[in-house]
C-alpha positions as CSV (number, residue, x, y, z in Angstrom):
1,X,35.7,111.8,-2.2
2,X,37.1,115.0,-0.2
3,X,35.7,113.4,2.8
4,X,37.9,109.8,2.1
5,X,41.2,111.5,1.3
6,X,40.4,114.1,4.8
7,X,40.2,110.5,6.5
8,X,43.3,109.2,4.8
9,X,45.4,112.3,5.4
10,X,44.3,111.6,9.2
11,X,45.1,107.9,9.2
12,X,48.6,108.8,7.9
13,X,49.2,111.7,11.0
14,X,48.0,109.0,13.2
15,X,50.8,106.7,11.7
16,X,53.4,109.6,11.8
17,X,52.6,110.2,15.4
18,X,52.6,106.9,16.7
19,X,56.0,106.5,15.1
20,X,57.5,109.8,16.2
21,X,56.2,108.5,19.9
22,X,58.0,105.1,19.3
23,X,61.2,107.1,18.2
24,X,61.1,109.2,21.6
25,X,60.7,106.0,23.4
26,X,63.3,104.2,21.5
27,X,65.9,106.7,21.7
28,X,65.3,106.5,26.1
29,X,65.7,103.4,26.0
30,X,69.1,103.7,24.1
31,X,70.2,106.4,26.1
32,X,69.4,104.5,29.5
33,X,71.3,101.8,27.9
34,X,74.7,103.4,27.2
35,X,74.4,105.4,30.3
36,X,74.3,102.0,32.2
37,X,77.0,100.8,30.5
38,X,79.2,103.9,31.5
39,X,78.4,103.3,34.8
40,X,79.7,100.1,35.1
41,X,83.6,100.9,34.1
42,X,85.4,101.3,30.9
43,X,85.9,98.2,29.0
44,X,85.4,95.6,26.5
45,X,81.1,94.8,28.0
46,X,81.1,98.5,28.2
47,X,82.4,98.8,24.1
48,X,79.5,95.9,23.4
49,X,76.7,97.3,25.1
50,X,77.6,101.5,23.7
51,X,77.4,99.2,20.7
52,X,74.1,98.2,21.4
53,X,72.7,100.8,22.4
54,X,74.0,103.1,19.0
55,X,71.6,99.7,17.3
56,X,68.4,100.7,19.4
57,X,69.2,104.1,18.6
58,X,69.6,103.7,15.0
59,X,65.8,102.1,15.1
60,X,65.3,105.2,16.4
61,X,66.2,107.1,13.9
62,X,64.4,104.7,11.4
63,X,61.1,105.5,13.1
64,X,61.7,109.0,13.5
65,X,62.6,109.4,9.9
66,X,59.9,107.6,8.7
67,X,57.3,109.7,10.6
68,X,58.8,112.3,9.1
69,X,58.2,111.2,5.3
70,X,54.8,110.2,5.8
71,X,53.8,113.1,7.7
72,X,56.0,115.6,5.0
73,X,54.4,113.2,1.8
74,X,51.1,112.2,2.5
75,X,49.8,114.6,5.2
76,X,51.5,118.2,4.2
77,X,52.1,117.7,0.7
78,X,49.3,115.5,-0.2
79,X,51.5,113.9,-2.5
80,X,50.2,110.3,-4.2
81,X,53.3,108.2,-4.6
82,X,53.5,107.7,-8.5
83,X,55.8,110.0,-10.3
84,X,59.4,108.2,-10.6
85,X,61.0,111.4,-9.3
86,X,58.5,111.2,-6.1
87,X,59.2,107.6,-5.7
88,X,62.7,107.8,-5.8
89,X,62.8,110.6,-3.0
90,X,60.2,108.2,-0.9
91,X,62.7,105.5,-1.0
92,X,66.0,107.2,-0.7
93,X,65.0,108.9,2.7
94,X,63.8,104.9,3.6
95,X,66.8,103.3,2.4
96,X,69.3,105.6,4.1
97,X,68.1,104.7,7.3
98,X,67.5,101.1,6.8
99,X,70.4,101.2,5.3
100,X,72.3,102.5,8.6
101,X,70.2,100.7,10.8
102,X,71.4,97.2,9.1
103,X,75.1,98.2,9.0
104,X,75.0,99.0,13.1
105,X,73.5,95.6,13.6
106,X,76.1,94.2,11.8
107,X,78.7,96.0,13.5
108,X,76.7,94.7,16.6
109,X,76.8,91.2,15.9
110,X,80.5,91.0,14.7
111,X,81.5,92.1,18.1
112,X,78.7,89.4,19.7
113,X,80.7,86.7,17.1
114,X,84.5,87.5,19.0
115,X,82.8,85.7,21.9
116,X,80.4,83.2,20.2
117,X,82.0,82.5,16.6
118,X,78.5,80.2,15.6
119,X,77.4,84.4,15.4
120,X,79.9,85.0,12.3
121,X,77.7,83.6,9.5
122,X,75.0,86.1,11.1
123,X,77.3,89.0,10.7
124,X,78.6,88.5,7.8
125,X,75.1,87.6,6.8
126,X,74.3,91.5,8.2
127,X,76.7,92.9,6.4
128,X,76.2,91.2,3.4
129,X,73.2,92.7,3.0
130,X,74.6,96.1,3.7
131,X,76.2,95.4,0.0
132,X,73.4,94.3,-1.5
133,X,70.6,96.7,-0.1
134,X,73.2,99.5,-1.2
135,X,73.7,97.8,-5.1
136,X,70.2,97.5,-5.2
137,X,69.2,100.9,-4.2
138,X,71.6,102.4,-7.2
139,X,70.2,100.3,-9.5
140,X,67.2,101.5,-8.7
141,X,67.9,105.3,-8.8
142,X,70.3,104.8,-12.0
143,X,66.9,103.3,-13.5
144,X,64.8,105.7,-12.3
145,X,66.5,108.3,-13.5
146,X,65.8,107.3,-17.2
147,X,62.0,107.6,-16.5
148,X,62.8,111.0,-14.8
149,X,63.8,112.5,-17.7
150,X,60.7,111.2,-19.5
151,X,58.4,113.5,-17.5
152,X,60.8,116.6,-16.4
153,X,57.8,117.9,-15.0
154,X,57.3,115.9,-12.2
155,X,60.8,116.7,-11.3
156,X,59.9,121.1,-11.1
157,X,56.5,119.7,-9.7
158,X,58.6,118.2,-6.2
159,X,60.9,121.4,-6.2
160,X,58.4,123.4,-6.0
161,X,56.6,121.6,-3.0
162,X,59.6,121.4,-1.3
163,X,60.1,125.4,-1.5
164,X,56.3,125.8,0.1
165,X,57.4,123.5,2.7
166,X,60.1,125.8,3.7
C-alpha cells in the first residue's frame, strides 16, 4: 500500500510540475504580449490588448497557484482531501483564482463588446458568473463552517501542518 501512495505522491509532483512549467510559459507569453502592445503607441488597441494580456496572465496565475496546492496538499503534506476544514482550504485557494481569472475576462470582453455590441450578452454573461461563483463559494464556506465545528480537531490538525511547512 506504501508503494501505491509513493506512486501517487509522484503522479501529483508530476501534475504540480507540469503546471508550474505551463504558468512560466503562460506568464511569457503575457508579458511578450503587453510588451508588444507598448510598442506600438499609447492608445485605445494598446488599453485592449494590456487588457489581454493581464487575462493570459491571470491563467497564469491559476496554474501557478494550483501547482502550488497540489504540490503543498498532496505531495508535502500527504493530506487526503476529506475533513471539511481541509476541504474548505482546497477550494478557497481554487476559487480565488478562478474567481479572478473569470472577472479579468470579463473585464476583457466588455471592452471587445464597445466595438462589437453582439459581445455584450458574453460579458455580462462573464460577469454574471463573477456573482454567482462568489454567492456560491460563501455558501459553501458559511456551510462548511457548521461541520467545522463538529470535528474541532481537524481544524488544530491543519494548523499544525501548516506550522511544519514553515
Amino acid at each position: 500500500m506504501k508503494l501505491i501512495h509513493a506512486l501517487y505522491a509522484a503522479i501529483h509532483a508530476l501534475m504540480a510540475l507540469a503546471f508550474a512549467v505551463a504558468s512560466i510559459v503562460l506568464v511569457v507569453i503575457a508579458a511578450r504580449a503587453g510588451w508588444g502592445a507598448v510598442m506600438q503607441g499609447v492608445g485605445l488597441p494598446t488599453a485592449e490588448a494590456i487588457i489581454e494580456a493581464v487575462g493570459v496572465l491571470a491563467a497564469g496565475v491559476v496554474a501557478l497557484q494550483i501547482s502550488q496546492t497540489v504540490l503543498e496538499e498532496e505531495v508535502l503534506r500527504e493530506a487526503h482531501i476529506s475533513a471539511p476544514t481541509r476541504v474548505r482550504r482546497f477550494l478557497s485557494r481554487f476559487m480565488v483564482v478562478i474567481v479572478v481569472a473569470v472577472a479579468v475576462e470579463g473585464l476583457v470582453a466588455t471592452f471587445k463588446a464597445r466595438e462589437a455590441p453582439e459581445l455584450m450578452l458574453h460579458a455580462a454573461t462573464m460577469l454574471g458568473a463573477v456573482g454567482l461563483l462568489m454567492a456560491g463559494w460563501g455558501l459553501f464556506i458559511r456551510f462548511n463552517r457548521y461541520a467545522e465545528e463538529l470535528e474541532p480537531e481537524a481544524m488544530e490538525e491543519a494548523k499544525s501542518e501548516d506550522r511544519k511547512l514553515k
